[in-house]
N, CA, C and O of each residue as an XYZ file, in Angstrom:
444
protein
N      63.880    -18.435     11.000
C      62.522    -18.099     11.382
C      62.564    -17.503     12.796
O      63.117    -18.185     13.659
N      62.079    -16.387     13.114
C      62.192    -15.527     14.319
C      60.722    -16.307     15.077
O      59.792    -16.892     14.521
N      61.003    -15.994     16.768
C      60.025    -16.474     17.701
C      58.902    -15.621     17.115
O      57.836    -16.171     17.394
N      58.750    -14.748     16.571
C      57.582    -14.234     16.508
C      56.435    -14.634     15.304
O      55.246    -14.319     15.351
N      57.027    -15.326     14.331
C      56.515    -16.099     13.128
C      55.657    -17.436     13.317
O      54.689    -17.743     12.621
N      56.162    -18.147     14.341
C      54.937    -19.252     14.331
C      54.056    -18.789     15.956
O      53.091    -19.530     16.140
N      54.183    -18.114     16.671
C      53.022    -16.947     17.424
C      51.939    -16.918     16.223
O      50.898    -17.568     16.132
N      52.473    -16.002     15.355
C      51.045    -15.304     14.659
C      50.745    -16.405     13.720
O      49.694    -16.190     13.118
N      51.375    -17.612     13.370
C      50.879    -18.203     12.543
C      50.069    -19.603     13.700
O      49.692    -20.658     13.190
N      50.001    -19.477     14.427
C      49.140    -20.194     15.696
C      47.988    -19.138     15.894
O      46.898    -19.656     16.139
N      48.005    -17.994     15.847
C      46.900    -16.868     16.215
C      46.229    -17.343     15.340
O      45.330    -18.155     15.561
N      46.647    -16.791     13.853
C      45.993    -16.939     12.500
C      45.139    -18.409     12.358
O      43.942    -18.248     12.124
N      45.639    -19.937     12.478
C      44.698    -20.654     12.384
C      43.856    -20.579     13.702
O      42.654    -20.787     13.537
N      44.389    -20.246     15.350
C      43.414    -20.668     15.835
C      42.037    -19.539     15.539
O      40.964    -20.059     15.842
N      41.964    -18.610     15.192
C      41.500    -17.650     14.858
C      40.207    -18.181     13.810
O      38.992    -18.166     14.007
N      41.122    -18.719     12.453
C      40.156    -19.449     11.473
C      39.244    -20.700     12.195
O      38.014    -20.665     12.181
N      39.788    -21.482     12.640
C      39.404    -22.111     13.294
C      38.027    -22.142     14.033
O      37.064    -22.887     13.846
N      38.202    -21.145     14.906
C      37.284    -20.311     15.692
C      36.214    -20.145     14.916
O      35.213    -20.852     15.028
N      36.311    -19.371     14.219
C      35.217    -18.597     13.282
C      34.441    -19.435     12.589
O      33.233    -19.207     12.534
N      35.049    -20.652     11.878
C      34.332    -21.882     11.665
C      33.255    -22.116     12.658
O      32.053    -21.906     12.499
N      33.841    -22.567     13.672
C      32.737    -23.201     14.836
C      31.716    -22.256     14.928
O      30.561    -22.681     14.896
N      31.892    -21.170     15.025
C      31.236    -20.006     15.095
C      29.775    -19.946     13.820
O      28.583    -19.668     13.688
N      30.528    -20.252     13.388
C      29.361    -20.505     11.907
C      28.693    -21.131     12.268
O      27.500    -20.936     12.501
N      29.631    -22.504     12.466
C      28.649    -23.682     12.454
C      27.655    -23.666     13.472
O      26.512    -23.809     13.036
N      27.794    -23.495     15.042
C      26.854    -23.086     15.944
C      25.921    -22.305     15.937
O      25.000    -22.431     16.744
N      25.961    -21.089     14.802
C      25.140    -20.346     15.031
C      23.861    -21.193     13.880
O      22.651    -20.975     13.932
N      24.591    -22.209     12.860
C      24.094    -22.289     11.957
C      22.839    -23.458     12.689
O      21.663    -23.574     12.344
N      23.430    -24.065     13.561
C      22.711    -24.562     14.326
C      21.988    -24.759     15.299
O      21.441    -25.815     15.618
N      21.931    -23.175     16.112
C      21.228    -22.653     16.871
C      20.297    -22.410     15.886
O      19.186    -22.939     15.927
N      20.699    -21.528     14.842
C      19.294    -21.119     13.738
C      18.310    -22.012     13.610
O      17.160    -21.611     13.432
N      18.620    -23.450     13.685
C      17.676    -24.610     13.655
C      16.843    -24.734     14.932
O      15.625    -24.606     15.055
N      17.634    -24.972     15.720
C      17.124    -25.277     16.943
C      15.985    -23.921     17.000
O      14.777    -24.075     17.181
N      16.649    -22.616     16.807
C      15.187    -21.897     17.839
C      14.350    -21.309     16.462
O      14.126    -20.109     16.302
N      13.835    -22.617     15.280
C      13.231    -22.612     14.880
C      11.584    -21.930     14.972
O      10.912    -21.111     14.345
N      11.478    -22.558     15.808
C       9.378    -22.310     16.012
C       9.795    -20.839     17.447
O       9.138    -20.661     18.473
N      10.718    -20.246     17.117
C      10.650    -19.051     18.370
C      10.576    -17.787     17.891
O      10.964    -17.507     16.757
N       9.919    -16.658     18.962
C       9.998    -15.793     18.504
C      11.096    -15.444     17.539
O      12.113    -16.130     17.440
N      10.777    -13.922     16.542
C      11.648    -13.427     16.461
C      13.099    -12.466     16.852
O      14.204    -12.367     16.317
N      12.473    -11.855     18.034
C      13.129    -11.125     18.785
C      13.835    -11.980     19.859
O      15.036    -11.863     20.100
N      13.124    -12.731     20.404
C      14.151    -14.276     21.273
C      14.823    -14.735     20.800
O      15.849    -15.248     21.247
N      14.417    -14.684     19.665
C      16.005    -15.779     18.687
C      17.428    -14.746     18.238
O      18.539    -15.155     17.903
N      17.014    -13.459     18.349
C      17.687    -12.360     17.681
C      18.624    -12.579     19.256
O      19.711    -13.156     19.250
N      17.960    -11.991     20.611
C      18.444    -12.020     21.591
C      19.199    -13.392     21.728
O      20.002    -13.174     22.635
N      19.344    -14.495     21.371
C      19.976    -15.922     21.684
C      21.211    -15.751     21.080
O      22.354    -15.735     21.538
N      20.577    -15.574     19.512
C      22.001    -15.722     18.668
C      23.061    -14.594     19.234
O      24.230    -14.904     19.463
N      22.540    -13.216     19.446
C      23.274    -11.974     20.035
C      24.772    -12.445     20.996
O      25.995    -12.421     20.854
N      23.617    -12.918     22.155
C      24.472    -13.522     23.199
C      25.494    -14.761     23.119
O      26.394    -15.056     23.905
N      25.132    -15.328     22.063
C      25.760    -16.246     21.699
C      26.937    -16.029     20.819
O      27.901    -16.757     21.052
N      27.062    -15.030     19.698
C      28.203    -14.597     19.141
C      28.705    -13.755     20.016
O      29.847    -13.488     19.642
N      28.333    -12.954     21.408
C      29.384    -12.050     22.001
C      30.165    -12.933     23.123
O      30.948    -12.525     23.980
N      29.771    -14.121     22.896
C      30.627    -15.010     23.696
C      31.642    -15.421     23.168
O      32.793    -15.556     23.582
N      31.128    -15.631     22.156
C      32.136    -16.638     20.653
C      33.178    -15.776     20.526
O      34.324    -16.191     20.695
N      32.925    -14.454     20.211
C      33.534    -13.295     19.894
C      34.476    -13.135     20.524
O      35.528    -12.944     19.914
N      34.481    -13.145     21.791
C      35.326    -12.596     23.339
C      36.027    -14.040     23.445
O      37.238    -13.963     23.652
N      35.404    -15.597     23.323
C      36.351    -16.333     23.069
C      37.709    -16.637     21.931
O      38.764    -17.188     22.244
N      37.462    -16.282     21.000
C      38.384    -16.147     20.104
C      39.120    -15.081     20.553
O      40.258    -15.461     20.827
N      38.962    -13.932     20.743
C      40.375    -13.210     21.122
C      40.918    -13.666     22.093
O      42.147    -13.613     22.065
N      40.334    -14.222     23.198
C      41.357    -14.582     24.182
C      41.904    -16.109     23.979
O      42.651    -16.675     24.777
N      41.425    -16.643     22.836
C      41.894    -17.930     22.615
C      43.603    -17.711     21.632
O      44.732    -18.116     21.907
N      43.169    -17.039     20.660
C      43.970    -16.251     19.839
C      45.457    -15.867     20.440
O      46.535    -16.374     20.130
N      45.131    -14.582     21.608
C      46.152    -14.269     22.234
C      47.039    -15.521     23.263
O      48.131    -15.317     23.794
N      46.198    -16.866     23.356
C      46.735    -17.482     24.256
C      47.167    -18.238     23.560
O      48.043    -18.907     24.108
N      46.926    -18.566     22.246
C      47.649    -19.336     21.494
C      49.098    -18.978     21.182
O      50.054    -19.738     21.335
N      49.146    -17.607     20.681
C      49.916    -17.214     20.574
C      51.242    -17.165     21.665
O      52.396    -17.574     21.539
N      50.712    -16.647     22.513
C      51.644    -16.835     23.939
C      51.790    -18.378     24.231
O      52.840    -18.653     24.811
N      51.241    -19.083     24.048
C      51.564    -20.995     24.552
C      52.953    -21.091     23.941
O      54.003    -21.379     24.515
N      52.634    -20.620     21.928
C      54.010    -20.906     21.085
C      55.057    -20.461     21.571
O      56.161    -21.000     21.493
N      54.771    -19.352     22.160
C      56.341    -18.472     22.281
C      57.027    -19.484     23.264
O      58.102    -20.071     23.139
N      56.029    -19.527     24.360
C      56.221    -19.997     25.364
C      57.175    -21.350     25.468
O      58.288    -21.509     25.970
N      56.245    -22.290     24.760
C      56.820    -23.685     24.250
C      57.690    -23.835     23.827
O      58.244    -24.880     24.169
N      58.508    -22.852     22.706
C      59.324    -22.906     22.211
C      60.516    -22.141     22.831
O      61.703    -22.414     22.648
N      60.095    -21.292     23.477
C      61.607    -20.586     24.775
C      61.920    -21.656     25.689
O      62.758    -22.532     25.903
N      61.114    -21.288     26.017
C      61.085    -21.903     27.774
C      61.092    -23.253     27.383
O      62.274    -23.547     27.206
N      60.291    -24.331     27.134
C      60.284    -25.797     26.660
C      61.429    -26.308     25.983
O      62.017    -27.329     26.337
N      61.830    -25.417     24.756
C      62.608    -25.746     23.541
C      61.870    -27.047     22.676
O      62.483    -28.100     22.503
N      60.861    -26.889     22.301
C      59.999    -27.759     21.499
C      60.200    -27.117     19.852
O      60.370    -25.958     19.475
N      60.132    -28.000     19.329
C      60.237    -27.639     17.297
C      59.040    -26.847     17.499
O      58.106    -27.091     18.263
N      59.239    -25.567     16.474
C      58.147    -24.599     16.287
C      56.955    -25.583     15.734
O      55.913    -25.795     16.356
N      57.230    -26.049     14.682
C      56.019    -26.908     13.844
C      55.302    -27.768     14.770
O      54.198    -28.173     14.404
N      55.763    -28.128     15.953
C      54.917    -28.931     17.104
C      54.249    -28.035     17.518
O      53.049    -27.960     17.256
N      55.104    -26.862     18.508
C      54.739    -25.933     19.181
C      52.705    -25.079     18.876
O      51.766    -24.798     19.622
N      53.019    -24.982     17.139
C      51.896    -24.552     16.847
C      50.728    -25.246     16.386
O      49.596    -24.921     16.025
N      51.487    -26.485     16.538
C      50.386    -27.746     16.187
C      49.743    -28.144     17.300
O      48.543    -28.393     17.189
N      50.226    -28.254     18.267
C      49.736    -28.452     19.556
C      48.785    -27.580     20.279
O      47.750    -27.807     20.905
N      49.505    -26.435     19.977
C      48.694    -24.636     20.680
C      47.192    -24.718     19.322
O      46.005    -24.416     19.454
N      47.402    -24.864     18.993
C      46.284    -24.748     17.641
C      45.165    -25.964     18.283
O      44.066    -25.752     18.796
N      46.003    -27.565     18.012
C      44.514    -28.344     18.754
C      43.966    -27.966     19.916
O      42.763    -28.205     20.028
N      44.651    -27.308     21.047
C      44.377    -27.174     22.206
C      43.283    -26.298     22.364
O      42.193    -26.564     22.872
N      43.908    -24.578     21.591
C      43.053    -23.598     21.424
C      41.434    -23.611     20.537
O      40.603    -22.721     20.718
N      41.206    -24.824     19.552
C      40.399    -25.088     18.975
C      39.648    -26.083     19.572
O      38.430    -26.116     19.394
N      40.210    -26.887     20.247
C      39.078    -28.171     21.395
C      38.551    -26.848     22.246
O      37.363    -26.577     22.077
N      39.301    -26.003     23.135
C      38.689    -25.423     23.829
C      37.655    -24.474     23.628
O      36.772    -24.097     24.399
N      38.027    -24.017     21.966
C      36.972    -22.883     21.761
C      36.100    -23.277     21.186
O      35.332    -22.465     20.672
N      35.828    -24.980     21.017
C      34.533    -25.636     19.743
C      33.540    -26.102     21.367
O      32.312    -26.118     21.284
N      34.030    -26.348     22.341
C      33.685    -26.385     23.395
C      33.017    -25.387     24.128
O      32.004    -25.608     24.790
N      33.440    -24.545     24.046
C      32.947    -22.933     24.954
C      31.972    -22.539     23.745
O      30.972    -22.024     24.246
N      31.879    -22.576     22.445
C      31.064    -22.797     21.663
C      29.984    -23.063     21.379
O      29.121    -22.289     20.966
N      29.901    -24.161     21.561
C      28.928    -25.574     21.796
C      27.683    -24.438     23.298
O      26.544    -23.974     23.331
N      28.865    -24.512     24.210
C      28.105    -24.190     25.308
C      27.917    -22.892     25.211
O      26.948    -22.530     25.879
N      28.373    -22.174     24.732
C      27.341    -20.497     24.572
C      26.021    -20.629     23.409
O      25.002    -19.939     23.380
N      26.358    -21.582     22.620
C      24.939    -21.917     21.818
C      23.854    -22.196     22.256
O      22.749    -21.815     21.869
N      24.259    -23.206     23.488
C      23.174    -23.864     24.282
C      22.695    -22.950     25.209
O      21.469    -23.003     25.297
N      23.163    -22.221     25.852
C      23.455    -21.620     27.116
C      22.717    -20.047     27.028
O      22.233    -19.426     27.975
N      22.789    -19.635     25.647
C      21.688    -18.873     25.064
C      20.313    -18.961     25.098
O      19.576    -18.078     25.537
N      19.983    -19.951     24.667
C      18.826    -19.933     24.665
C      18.140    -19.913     25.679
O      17.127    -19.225     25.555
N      18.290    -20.449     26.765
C      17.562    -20.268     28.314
C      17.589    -18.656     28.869
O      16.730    -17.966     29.419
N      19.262    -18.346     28.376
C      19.254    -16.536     29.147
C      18.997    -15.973     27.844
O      19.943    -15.230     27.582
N      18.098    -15.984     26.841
C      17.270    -15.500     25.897
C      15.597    -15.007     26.403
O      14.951    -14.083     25.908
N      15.200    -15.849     27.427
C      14.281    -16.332     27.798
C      13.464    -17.215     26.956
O      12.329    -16.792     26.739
N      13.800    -18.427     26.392
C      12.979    -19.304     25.509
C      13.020    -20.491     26.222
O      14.059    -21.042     26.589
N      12.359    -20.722     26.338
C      11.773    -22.553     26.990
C      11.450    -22.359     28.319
O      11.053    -23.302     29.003
């Protein structure tokens, strides 16, 4: 198995990963700015997936680079390497998540 095989297979879940939360936040912003305009809520969710958006690629690429990393430089088993880069990259991006959901709605102008 070449260094470059568990990279993209750390991209690939943190990636899925991502996109999950992504759902799920928006699915739950949709609730929250229930009783709001339409165009405020359009503007919330907006801002809120171009965060999500811009987090996953740079979560992605850093996942990827942690594995290589871990596994050169460290000498850690690949199967750790991307198990580890994967929880890390997914706490951080269900987190930054969370808070661009929330964090929307005020620079939406609602409430």
């Amino acid at each position: 198995m070449t260094r470059r095989s568990p990279a993209t297979i750390s991209a690939v879940l943190t990636v899925l990963i991502l996109v999950l939360f992504a759902f799920l936040f928006l699915l739950l912003q949709t609730i929250a700015l229930n009783g709001a305009g339409e165009s405020q809520a359009l503007t919330a969710m907006g801002i809120s997936l171009g965060c999500q958006s811009l987090v996953i690629i740079l979560l992605a690429t850093l996942a990827a680079w942690a594995t290589t990393f871990l596994i050169t430089r460290g000498e850690w088993n690949s199967v750790l390497a991307v198990v580890v880069t994967v929880i890390v990259a997914g706490t951080i991006g269900g987190v930054v998540s969370f808070l661009a959901s929330v964090l929307a709605i005020p620079v939406a102008g609602i409430g």
